[in-house]
N, C-alpha and C positions, 0 to 999 in steps of 0.2 A: 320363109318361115324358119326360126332358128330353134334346134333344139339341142335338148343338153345330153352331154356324150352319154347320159346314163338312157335316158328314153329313145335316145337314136341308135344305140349297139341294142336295146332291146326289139326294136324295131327290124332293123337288120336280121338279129339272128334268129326271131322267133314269129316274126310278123308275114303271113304272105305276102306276096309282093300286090295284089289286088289293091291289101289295105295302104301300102308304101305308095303307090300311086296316090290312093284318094285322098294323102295328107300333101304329098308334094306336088305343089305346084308346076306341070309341067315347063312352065316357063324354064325353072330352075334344071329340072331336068335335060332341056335342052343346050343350056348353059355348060353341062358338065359339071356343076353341082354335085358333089359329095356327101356323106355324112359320115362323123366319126365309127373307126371301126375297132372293137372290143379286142384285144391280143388274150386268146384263152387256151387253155387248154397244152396242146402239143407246141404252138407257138410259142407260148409262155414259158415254156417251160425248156424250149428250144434256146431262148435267150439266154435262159441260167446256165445250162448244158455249156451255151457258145461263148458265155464272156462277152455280152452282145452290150445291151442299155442296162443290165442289171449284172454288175462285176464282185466277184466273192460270194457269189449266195449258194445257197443250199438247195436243192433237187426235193425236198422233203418240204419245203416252203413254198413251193411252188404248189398250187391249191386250186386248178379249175380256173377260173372266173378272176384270181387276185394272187396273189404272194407278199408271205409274211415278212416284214422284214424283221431283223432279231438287234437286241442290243449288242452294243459295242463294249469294251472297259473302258473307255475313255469317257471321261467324266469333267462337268465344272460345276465345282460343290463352294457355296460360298464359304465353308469351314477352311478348306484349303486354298483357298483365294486366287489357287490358280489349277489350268489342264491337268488330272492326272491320268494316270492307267490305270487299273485296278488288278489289271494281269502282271502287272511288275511291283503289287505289293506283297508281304509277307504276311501270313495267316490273321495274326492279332491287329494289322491296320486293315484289312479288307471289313472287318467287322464295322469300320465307320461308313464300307462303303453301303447306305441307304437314306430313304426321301423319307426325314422325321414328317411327321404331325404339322400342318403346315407349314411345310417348307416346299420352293422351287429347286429342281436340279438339271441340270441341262445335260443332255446326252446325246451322241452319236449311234447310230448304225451300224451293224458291220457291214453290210453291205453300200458300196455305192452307187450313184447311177451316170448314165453316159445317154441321156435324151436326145434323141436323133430331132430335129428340127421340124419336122411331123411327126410327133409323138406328145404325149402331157400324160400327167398320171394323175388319180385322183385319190388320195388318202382316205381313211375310217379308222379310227379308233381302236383297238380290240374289246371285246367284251368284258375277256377276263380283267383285260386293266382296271376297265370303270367298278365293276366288281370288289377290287381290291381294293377300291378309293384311290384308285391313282387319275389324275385328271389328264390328258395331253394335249399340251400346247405347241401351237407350230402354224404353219404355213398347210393345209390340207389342197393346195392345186399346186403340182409339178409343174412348171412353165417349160414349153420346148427348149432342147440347149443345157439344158440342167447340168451340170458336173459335179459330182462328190455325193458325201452322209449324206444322210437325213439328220438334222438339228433339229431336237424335238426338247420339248421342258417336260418335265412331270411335275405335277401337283401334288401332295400328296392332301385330301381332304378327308381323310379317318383318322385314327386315334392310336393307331396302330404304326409305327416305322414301317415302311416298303424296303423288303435287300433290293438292290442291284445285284444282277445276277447277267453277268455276259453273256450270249446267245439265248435272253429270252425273248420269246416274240414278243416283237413291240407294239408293229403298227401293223397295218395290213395296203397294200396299194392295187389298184386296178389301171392297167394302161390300154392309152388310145391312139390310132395311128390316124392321122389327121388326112384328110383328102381334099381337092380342087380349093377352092376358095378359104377354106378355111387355114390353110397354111399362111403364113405372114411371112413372106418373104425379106421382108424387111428386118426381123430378127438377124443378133447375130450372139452365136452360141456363149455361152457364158464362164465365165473364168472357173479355173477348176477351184471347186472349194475343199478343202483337205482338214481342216481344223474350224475351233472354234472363233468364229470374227472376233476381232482387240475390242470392239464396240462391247460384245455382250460379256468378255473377261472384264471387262472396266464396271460395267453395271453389277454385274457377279459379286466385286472387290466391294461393293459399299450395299449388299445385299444383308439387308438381318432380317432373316426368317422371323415372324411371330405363332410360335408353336400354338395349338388350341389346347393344350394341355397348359401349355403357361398361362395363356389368358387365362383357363380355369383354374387354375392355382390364386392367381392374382386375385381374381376373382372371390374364391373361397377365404386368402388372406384379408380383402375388403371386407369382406363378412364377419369375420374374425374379429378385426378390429373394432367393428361396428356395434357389435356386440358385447367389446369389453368397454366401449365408451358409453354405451348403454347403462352394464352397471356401472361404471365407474359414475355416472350420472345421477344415477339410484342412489349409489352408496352415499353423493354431496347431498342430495333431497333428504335420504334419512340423516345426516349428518346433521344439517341444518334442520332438519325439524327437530329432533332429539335437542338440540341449542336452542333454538323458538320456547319450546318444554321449558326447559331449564332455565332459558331467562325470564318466562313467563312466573317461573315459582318465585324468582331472585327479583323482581318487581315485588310480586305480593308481600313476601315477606319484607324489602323495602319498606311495599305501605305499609304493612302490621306496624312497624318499627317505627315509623314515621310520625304513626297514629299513639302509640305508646311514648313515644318521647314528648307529643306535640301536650297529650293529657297529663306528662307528668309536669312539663313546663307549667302548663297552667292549675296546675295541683299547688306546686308550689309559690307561683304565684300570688294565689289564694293566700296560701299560707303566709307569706310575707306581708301581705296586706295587713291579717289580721294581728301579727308580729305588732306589725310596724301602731297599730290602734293600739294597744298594748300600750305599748311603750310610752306612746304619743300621751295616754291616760296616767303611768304612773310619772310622767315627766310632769304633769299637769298638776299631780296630785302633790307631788313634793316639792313644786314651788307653792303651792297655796298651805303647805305644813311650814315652808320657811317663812312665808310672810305671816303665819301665826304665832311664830316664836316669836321673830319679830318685836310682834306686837305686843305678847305675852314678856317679852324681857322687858319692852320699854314703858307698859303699865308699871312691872314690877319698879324698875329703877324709877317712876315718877312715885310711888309710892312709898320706894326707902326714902328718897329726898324730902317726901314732905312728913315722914315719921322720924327722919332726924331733925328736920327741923321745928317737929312739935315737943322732942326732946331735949331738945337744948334750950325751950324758951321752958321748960317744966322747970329745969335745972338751975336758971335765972331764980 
């Protein structure tokens, strides 16, 4: 039956042994079978004292049951693109040293660890971090062998910039010393880690934070815009209707004009007609007064002809 270092150090340290039987198989029992066992207290605390699996820590961090680990000044902030310290800046650049508004930052420990090959540790969070909107990212099981920081990310997910601040408690660890079977011999301890891996400087190098303050900005300027294409929309609508209007008047009076011209056309029309009868009648009338002179001269001249010629036969 396997169980997890947390239900089996509770077992251990608080569990009669009656109940420790009635879970464990004697079989296992007989085997030599072990269960992990919780490093607390004087022990714990004994390590930090000794420079033991826990190197450069603090007596004051050591806490019963876990030990806090604190941060470190070393830092990989995508704005600097590469490791710094923060203990080797000067007053006015330490001020960049924090975890904006959606951004990742990566950090080390001050403390290191030195995992004896029966030993693992098991991380938690702190409270106050989640509190202050800081999220922690990382690896939460120490593997036997371990050497070096702790390499942890911060989140930050509020609204607010996080300082970096060196020796603040970061994380918190709980350590187990491993027995019978469950050691794996087969491990073999692990290269000392002293810095940050090239792997997560290279990822770092092409890292662009997206702040939740920018999205809300971006956000608010979408709105903005929206809102002036809105009226601007408005202002074409009344443009164009105001134009509708006005070409609607500039039609009518068209037709008016259309209508006024089309009646004076046939006004004068009229008029020409009756001109044109006119005329047609005194052109009528003053040929039928020429064909009466006419007629009137050539009575008269047969008339003189035949009274001259009754006058010259008188005169015989």
């Amino acid at each position: 039956m396997a169980l997890g270092p947390w239900m089996s150090a509770g077992i251990r340290n608080n569990a009669p042994m009656s109940v420790i039987e009635s879970i464990i198989p004697q079989d296992n029992a007989n085997q030599g079978h072990r269960m992990p066992k919780m490093v607390t207290g004087e022990e714990l605390l004994s390590a930090v004292k000794g420079n033991t699996f826990i190197k450069g820590g603090a007596e004051k961090s050591a806490e019963g049951v876990k030990y806090d680990f604190r941060l470190s000044g070393k830092i990989l902030k995508a704005k600097f693109n590469v490791p710094i310290d923060a203990r080797e800046l000067d007053a006015t650049a330490r001020l960049e040293m924090r975890v904006d508004p959606g951004e990742v930052v990566f950090v080390l420990t001050e403390e290191t660890l030195d995992l004896p090959m029966d030993m693992i540790a098991q991380l938690s969070p702190k409270r106050k971090m989640s509190q202050a909107g800081i999220l922690t990212l990382g690896g939460f099981c120490i593997d036997p062998g371990y050497r070096g920081p702790l390499i942890l990310g911060l989140l930050n997910f509020s609204s607010t910039p996080f300082p970096i601040q060196p020796g603040k408690k970061l994380i918190a660890a709980t350590f187990f010393k491993l027995e019978g079977s469950e050691i794996d011999t087969s491990l073999k301890p692990a290269d000392l880690l002293d810095d940050f891996p090239d792997e997560l400087i290279q990822v770092m190098q092409r890292y662009h934070p997206i702040a939740p303050q920018a999205v809300a900005d971006s956000v608010q300027q979408l709105q903005a815009d929206l809102v002036a294409l809105r009226n601007e929309i408005r202002t074409h609508e009344d443009w164009y209707r105001r134009f509708k209007e006005a070409q609607d008047v500039n039609n009518d009076q068209i037709k008016a004009l259309t209508k006024d011209l089309t009646d004076e056309k046939e006004v004068r029309r009229s008029g020409q007609d009756e001109l044109s009868k006119a005329v047609q009648g005194i052109t009528q009338n003053l040929s039928f007064l020429r064909g009466a002179a006419w007629f009137v001269m050539g009575t008269l001249g047969v008339a003189l002809a035949v009274f001259l010629v009754w006058l010259g036969v008188r005169m015989q």
